[in-house]
BAFI-3210 file (N, C-alpha, C; in Angstrom, 3 decimals, decimal comma, padded with zeros to 6 digits):
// residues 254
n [1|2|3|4|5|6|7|8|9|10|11|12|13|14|15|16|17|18|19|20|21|22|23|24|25|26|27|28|29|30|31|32|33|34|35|36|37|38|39|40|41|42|43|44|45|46|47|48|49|50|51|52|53|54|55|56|57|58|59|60|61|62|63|64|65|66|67|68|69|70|71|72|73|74|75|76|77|78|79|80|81|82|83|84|85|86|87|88|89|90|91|92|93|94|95|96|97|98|99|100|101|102|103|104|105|106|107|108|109|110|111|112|113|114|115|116|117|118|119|120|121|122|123|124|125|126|127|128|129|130|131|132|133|134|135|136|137|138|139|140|141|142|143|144|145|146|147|148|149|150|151|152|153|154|155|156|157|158|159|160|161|162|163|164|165|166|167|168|169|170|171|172|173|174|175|176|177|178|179|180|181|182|183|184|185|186|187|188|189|190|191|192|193|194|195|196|197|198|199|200|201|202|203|204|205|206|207|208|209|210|211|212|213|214|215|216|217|218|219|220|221|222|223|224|225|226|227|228|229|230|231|232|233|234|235|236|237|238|239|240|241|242|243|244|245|246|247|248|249|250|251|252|253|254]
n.u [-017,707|-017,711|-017,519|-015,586|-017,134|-019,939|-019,231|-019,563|-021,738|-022,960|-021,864|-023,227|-025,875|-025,711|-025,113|-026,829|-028,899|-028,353|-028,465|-031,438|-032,710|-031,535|-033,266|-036,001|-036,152|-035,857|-033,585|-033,245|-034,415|-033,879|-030,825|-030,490|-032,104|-030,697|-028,280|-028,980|-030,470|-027,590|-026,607|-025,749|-026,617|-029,771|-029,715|-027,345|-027,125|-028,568|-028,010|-025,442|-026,383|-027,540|-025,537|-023,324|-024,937|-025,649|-024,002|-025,119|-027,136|-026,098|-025,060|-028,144|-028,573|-026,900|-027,327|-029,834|-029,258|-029,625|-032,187|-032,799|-031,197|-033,149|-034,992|-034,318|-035,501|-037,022|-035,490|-034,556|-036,052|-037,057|-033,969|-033,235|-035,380|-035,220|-032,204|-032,540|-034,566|-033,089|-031,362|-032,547|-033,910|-031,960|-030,777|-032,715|-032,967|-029,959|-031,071|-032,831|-033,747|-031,980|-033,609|-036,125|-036,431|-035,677|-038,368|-039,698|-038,679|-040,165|-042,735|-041,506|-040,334|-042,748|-044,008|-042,253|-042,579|-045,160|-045,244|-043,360|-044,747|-046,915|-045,771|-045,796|-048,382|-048,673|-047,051|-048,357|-050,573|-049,214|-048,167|-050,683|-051,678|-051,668|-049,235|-047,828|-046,164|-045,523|-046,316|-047,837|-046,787|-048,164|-048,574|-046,278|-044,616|-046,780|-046,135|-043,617|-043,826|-044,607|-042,987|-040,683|-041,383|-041,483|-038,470|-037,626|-038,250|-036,973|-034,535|-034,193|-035,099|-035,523|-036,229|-038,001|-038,684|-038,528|-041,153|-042,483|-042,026|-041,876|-045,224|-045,541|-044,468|-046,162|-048,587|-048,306|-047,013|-047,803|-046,633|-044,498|-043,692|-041,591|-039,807|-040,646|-039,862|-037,026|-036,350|-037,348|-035,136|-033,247|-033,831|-034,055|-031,461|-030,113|-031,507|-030,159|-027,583|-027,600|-028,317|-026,632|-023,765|-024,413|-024,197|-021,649|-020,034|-020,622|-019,880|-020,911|-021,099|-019,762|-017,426|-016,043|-017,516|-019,771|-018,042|-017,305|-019,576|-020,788|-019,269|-020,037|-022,710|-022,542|-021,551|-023,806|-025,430|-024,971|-024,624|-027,712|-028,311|-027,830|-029,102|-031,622|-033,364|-033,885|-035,170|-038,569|-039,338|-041,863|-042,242|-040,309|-040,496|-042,479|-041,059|-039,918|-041,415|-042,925|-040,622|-040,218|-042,124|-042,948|-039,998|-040,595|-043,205|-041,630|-040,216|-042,185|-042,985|-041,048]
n.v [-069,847|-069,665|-071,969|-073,311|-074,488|-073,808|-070,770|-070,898|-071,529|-069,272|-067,412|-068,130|-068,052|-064,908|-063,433|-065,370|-063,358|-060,759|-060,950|-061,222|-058,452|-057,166|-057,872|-058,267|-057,807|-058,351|-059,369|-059,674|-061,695|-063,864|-064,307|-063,493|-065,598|-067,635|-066,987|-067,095|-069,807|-071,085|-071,032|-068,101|-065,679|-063,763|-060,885|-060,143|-061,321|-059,704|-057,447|-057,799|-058,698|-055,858|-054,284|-055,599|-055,725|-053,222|-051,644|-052,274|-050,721|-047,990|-048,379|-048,566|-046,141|-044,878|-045,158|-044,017|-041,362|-038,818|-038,747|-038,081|-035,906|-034,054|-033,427|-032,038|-030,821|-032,076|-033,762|-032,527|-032,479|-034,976|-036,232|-035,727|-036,914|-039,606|-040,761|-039,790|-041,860|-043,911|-044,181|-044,135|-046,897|-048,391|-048,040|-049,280|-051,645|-053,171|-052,383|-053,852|-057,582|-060,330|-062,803|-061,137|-060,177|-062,671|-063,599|-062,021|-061,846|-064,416|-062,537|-059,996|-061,271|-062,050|-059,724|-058,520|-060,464|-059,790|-057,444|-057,594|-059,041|-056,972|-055,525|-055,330|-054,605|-052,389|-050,646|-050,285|-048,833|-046,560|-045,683|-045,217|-042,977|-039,527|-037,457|-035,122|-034,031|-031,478|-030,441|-029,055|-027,488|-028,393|-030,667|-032,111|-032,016|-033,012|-035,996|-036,307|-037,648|-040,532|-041,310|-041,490|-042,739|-045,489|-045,524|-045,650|-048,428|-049,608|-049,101|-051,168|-053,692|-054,010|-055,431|-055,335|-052,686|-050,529|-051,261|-049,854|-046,969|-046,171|-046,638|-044,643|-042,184|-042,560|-041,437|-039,233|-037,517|-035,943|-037,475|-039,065|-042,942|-043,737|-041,724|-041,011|-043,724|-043,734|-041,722|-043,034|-044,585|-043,098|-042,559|-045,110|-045,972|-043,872|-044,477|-046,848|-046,836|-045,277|-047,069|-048,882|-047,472|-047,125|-049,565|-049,950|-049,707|-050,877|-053,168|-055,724|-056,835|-058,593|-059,198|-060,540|-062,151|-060,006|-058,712|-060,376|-060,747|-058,822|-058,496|-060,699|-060,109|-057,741|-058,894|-060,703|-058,530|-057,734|-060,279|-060,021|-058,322|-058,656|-061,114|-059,919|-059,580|-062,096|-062,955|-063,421|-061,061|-060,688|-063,676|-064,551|-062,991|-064,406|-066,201|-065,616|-064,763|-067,110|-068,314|-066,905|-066,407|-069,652|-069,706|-068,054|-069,207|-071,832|-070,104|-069,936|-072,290|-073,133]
n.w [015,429|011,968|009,614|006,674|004,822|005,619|005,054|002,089|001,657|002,709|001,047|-001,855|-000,802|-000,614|-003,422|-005,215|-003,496|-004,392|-006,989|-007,169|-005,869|-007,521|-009,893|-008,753|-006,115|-002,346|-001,526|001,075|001,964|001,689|002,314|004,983|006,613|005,727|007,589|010,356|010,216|010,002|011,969|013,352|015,743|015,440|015,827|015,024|013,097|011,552|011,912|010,470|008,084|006,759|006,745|004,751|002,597|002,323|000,231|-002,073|-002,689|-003,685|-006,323|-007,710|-007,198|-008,611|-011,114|-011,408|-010,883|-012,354|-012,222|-009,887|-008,916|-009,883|-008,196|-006,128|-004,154|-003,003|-002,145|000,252|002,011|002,413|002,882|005,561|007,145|006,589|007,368|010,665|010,349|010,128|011,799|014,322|013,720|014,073|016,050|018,137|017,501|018,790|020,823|021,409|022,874|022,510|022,211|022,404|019,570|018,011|018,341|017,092|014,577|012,537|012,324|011,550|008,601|007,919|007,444|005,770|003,261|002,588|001,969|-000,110|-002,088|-002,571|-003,783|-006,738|-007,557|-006,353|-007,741|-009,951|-009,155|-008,135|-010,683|-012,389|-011,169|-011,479|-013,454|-012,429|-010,978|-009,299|-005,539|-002,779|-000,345|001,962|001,935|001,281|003,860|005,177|004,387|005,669|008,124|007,935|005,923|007,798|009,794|008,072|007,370|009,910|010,337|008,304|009,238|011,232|010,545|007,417|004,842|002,601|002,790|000,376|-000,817|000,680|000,874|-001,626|-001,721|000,515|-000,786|-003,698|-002,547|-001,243|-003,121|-006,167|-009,169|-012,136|-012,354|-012,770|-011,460|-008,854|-008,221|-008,248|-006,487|-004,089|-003,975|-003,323|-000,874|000,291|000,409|001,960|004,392|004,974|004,866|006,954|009,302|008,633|009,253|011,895|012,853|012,729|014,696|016,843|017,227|016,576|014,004|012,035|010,032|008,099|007,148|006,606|004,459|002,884|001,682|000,636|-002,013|-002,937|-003,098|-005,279|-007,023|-007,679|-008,449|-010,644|-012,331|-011,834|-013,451|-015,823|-016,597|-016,492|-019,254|-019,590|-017,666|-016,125|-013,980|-012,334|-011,614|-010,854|-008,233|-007,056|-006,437|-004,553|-002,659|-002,194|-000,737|001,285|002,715|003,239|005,043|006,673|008,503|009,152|010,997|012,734|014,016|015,056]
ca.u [-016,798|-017,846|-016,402|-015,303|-018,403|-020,785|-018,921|-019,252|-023,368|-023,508|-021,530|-024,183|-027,327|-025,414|-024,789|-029,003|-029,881|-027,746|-029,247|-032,771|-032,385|-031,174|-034,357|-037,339|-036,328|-036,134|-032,989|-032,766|-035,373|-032,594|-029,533|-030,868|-032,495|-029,253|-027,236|-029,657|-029,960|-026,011|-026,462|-025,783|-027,534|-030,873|-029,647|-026,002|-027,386|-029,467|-026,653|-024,324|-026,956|-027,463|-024,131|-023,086|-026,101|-026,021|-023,224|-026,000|-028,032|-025,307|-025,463|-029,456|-029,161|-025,616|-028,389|-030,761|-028,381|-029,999|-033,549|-032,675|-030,706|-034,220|-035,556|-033,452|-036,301|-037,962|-034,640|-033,804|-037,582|-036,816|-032,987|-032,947|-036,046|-034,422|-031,007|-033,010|-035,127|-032,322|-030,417|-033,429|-034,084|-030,725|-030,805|-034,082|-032,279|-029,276|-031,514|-033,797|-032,971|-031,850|-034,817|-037,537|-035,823|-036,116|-039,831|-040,530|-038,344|-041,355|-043,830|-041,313|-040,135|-044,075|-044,440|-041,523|-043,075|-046,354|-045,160|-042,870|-045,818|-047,757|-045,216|-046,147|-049,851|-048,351|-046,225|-049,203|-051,039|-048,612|-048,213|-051,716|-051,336|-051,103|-047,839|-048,079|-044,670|-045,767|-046,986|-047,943|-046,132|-048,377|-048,424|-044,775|-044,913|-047,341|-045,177|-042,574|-043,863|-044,832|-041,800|-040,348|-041,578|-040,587|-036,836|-037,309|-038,780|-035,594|-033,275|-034,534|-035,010|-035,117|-036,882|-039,157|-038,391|-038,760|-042,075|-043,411|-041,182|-042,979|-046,310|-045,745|-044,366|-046,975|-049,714|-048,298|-046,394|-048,374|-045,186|-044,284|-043,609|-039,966|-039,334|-040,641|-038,663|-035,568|-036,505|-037,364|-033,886|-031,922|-034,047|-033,596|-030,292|-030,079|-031,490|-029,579|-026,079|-027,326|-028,050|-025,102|-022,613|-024,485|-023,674|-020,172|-019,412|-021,906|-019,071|-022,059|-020,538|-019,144|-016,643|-015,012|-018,712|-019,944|-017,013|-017,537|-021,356|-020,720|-018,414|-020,944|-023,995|-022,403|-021,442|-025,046|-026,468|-023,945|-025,558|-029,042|-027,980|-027,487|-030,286|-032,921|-033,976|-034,500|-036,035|-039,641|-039,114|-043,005|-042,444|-038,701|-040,653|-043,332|-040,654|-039,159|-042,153|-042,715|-039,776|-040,303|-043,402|-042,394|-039,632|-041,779|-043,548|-040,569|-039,853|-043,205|-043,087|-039,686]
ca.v [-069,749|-070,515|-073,418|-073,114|-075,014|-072,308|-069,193|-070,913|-071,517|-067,666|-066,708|-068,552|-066,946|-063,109|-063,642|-064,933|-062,071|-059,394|-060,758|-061,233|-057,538|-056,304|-058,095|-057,998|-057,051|-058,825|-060,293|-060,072|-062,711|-064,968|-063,990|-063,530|-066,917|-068,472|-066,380|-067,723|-071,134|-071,150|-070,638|-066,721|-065,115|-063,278|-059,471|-060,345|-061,691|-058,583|-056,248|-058,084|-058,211|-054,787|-053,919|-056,485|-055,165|-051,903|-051,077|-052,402|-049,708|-047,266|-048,702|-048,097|-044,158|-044,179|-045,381|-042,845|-039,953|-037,215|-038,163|-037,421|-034,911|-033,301|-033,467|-031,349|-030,181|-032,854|-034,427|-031,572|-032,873|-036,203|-037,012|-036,005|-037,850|-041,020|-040,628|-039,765|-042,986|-045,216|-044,381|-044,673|-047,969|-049,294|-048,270|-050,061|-053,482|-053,327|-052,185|-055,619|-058,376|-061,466|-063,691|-060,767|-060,266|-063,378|-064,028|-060,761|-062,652|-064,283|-061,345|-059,496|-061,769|-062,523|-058,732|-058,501|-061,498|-059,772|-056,315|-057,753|-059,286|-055,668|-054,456|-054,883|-053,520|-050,932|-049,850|-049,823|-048,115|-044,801|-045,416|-044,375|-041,311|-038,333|-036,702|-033,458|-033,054|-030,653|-030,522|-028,320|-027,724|-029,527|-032,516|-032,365|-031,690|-034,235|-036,960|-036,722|-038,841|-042,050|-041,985|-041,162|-044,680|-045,926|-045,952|-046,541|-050,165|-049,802|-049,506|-051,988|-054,747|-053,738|-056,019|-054,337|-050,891|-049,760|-051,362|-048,647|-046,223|-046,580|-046,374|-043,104|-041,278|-042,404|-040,992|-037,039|-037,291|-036,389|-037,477|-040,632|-043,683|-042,844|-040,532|-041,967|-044,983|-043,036|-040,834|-043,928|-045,017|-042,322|-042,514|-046,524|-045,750|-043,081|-044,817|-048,138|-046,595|-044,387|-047,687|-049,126|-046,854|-046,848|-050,670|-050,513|-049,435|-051,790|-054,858|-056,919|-057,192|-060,356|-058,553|-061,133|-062,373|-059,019|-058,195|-061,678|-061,033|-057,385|-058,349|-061,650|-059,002|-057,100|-059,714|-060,738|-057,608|-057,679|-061,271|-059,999|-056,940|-059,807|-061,815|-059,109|-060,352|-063,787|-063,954|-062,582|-060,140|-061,572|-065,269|-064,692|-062,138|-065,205|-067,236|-065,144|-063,971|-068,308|-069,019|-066,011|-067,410|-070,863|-069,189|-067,274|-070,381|-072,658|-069,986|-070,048|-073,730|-073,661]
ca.w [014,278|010,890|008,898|005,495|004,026|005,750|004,402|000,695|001,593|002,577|-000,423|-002,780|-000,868|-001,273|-004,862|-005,090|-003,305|-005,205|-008,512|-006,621|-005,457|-009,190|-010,598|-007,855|-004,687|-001,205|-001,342|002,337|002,268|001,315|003,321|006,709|006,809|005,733|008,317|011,301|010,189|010,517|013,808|013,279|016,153|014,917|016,264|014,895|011,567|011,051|011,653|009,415|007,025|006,678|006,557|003,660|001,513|001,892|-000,476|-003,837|-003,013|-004,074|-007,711|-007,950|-007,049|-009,301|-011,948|-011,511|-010,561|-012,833|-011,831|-008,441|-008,575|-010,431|-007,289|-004,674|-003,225|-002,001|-001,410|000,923|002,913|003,225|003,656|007,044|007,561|006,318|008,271|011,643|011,001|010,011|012,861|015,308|014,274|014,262|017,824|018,708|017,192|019,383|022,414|021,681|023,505|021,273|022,581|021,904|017,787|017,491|018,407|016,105|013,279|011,811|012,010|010,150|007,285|007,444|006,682|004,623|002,168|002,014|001,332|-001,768|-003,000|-002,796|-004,853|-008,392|-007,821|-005,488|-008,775|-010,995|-008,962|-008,796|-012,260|-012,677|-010,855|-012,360|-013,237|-012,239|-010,958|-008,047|-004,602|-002,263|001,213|003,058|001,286|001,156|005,029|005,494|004,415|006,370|009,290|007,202|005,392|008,856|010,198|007,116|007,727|011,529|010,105|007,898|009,946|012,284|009,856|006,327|004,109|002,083|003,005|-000,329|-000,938|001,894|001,072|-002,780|-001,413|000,877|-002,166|-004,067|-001,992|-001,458|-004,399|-007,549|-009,982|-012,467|-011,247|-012,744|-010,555|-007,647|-008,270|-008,363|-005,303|-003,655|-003,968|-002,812|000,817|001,074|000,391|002,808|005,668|005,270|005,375|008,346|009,998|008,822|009,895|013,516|013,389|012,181|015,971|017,831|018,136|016,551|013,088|011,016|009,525|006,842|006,341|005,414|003,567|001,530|001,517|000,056|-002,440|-003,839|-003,855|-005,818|-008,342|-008,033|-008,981|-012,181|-012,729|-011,993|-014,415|-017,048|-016,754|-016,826|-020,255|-020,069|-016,330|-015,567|-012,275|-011,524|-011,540|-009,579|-007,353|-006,601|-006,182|-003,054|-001,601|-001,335|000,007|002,758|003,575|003,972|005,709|008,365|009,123|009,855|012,039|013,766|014,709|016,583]
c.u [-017,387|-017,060|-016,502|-016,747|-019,786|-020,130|-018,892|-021,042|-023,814|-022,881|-022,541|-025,545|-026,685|-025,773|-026,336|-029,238|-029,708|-028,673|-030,749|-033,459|-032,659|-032,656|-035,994|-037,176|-036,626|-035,629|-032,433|-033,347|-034,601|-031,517|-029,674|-031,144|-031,384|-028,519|-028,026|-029,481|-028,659|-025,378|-025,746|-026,715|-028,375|-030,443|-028,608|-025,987|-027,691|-028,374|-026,124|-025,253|-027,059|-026,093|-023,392|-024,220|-026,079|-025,138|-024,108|-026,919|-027,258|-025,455|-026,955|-029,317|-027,745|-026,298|-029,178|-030,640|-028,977|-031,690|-033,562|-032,154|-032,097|-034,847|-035,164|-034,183|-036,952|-036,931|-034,208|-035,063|-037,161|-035,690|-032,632|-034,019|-035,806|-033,098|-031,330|-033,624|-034,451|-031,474|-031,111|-033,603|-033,213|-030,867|-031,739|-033,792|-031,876|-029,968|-032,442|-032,993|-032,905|-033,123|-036,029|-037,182|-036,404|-037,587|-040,140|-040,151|-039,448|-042,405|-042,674|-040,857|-041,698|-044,532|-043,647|-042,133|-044,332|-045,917|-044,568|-044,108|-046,745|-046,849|-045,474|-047,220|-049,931|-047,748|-047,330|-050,400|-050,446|-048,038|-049,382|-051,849|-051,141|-050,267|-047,843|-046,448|-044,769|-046,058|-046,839|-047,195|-046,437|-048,724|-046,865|-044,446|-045,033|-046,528|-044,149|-042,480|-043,953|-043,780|-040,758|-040,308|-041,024|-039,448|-036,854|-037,120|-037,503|-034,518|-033,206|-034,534|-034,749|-035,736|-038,161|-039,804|-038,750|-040,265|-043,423|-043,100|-042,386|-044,646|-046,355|-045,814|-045,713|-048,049|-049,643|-047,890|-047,446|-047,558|-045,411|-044,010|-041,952|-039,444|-039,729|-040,171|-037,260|-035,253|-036,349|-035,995|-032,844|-032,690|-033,976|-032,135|-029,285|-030,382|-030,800|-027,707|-026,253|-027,744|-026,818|-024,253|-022,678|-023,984|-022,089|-019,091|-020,069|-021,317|-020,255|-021,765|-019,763|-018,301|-016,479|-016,344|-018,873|-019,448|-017,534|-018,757|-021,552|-020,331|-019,524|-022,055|-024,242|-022,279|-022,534|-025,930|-025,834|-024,913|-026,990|-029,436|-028,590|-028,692|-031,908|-034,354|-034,736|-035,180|-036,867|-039,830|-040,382|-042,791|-040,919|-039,454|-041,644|-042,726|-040,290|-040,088|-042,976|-042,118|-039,472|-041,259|-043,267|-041,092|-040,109|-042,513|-042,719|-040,318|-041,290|-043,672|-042,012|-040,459]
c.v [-070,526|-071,316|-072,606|-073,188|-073,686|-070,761|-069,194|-070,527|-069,674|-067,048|-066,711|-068,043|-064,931|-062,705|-064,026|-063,778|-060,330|-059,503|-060,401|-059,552|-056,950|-056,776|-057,762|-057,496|-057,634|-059,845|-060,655|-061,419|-064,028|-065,262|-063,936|-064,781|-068,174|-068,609|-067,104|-069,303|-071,940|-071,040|-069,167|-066,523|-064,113|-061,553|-059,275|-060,662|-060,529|-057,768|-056,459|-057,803|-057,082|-053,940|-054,423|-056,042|-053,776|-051,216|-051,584|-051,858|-048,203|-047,771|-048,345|-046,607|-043,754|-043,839|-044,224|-041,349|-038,330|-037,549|-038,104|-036,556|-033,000|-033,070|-033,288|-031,293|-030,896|-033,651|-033,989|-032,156|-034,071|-037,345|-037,266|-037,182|-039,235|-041,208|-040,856|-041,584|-044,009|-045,512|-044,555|-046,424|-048,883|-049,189|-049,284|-050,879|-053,623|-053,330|-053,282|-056,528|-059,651|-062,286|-062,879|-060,438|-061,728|-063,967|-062,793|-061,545|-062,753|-063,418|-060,732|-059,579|-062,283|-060,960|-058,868|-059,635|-060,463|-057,972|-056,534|-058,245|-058,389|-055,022|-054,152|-053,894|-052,257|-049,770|-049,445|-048,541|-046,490|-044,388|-044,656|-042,656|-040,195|-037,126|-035,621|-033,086|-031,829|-031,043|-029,563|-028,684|-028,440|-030,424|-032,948|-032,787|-032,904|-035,595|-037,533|-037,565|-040,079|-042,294|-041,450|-042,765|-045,372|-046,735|-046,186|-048,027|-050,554|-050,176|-050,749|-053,010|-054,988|-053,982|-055,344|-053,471|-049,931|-049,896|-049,767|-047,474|-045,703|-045,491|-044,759|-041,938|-041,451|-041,518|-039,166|-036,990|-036,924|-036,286|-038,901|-041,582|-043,791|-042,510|-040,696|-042,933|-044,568|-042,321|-041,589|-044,750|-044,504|-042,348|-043,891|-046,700|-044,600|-043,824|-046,177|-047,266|-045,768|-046,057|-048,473|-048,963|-047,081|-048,003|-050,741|-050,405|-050,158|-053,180|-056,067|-057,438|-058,364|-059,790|-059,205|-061,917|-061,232|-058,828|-059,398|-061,669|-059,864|-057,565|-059,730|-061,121|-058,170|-057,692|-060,171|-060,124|-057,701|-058,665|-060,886|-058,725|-057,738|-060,200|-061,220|-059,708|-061,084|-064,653|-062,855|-062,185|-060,933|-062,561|-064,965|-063,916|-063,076|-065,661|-067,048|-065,132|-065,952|-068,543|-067,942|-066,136|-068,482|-070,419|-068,738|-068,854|-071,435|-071,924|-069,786|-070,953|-074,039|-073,770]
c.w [013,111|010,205|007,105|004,246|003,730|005,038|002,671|000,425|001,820|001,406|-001,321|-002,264|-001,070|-002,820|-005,204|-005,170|-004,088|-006,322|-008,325|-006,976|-007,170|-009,794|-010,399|-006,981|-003,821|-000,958|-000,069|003,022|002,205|002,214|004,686|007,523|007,150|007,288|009,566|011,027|010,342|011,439|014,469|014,621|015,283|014,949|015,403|013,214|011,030|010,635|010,398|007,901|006,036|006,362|005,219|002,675|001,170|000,521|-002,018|-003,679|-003,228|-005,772|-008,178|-008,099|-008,197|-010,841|-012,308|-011,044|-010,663|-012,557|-010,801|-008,111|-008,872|-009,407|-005,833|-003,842|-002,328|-001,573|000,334|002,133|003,470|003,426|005,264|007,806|007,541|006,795|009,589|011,849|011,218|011,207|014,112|015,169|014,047|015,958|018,572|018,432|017,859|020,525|022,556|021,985|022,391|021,498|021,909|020,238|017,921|017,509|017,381|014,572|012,591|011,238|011,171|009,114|006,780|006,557|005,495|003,298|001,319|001,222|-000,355|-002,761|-003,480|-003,695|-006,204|-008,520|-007,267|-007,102|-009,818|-010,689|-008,874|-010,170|-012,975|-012,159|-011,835|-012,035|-013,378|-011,895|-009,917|-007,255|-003,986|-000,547|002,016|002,794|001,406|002,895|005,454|004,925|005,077|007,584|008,905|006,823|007,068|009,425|009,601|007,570|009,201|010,922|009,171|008,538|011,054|012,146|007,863|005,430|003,906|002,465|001,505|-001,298|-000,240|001,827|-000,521|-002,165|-000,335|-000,022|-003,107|-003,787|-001,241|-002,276|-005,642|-008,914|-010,896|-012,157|-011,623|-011,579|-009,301|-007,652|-007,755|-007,274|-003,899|-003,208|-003,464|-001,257|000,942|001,297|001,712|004,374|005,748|005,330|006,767|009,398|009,671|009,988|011,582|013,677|013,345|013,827|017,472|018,656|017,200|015,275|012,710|010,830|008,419|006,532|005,839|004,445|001,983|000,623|000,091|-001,126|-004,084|-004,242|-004,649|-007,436|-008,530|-008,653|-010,463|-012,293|-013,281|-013,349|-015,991|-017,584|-016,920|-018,107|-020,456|-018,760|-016,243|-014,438|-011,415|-010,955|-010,499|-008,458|-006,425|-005,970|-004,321|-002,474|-001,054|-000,496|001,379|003,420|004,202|005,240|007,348|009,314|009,664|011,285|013,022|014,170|015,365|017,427]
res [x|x|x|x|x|x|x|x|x|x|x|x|x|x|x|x|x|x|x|x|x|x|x|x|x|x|x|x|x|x|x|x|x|x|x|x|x|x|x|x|x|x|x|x|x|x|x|x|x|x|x|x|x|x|x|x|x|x|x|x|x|x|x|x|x|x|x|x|x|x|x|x|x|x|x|x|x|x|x|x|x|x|x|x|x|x|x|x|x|x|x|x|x|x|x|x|x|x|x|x|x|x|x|x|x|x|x|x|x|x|x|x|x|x|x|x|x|x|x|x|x|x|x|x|x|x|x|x|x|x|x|x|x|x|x|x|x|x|x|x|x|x|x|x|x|x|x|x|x|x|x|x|x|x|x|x|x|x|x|x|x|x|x|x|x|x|x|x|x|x|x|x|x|x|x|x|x|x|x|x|x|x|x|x|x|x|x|x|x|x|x|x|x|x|x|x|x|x|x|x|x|x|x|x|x|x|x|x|x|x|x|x|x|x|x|x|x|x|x|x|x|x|x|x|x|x|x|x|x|x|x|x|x|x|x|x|x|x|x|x|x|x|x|x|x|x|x|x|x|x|x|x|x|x]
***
């Protein structure tokens, strides 16, 4: 049972990670840590995690509505692919045993760190690309297993899902980085409510944490909405992908 104190300390990392999230991206890097250190179990944290977050990736795709809707076609390719994975690797969480999650912990807030940090040069690089705005079937085709994995690794843990998600599109895609941004958003979005939902029936849920978590991430992203301006996404994006490092390593000296 959490104490009062703890449900104010997870309020103040949600509310972080919402703005985090709204600015750079990898505000799970924040919240998860918390939720464990609180003596959250690691399987139990995740869930909740996931569950409490997912509702500020509904604002991103509400955002970019009409450049996704420009893009039925390839939506029509890879929602199911992002549903299937999210709900595979929600399953593969629950079916890990709390002892082997938590020895993976590290390795994957160690990935999760390094992927946020690939993100800027990941973005410049399908920026260079050239926007053609087509592809051919079997490029389209061919995609669907990477971003397939993808959302397994989504649903399973999450953190910088849309770093990888990014980089698949990039590489069959030949589009703007617009529009892969935006595309990008409606499949992280896609596979985090399909693991969601699988958790919402798992028993493994917080309930009145999520709810609290959901509710501060949201006011975070408003915040992080705000502050756009007057904070450099880089230097905040350094800041996380430190403190998920240091992170990882604490947890690889228990």
């Amino acid at each position: 049972m959490l104490t009062p104190l703890q449900y104010v300390l997870i309020a103040l990392a949600a509310v972080g990670a919402g703005a985090v999230n709204a600015l750079a991206g990898g505000g799970t890097l924040i919240t998860f840590p918390v939720l464990t250190a609180l003596g959250v179990p690691a399987v139990t944290a995740n869930v909740t995690n996931t569950v409490a977050l997912c509702p500020g990736y509904f604002g991103a795709v509400l955002a970019q509505r009409d450049l996704i809707k420009a893009q039925k076609e390839r939506l029509w390719v890879l929602l199911p692919t992002a549903l299937a994975g999210g709900l595979l690797g929600g399953w593969l969480l629950l079916r890990t045993g709390e002892k082997l999650f938590s020895n993976l912990v590290p390795w994957l807030i160690l990935l999760a760190s390094l992927l946020l940090a690939l993100g800027e040069p990941l973005k410049k690089w399908v920026g260079q690309k050239s926007p053609a705005g087509k592809e051919n079937a079997k490029s389209a085709a061919a995609a669907v297993l990477p971003a397939g994995l993808a959302a397994v690794y989504g649903g399973y843990f999450g953190a910088g899902l849309s770093v990888i998600v990014l980089a698949v599109l990039g590489t069959f895609y030949d589009d703007s980085l617009t529009r892969l941004n935006a595309l990008k958003q409606a499949f992280a979005l896609a596979t985090n409510v399909a693991a969601a939902v699988f958790f919402l029936f798992s028993g493994r849920v917080l309930w009145w944490t999520a709810l609290g978590m959901a509710a501060c991430a949201l006011a975070g992203g408003f915040l992080g909405g705000k502050l756009s301006g007057s904070i450099h996404p880089g230097v905040l994006r350094a800041v996380v992908v430190g403190i998920g490092l240091t992170v990882s390593l604490i947890y690889f000296l228990r």
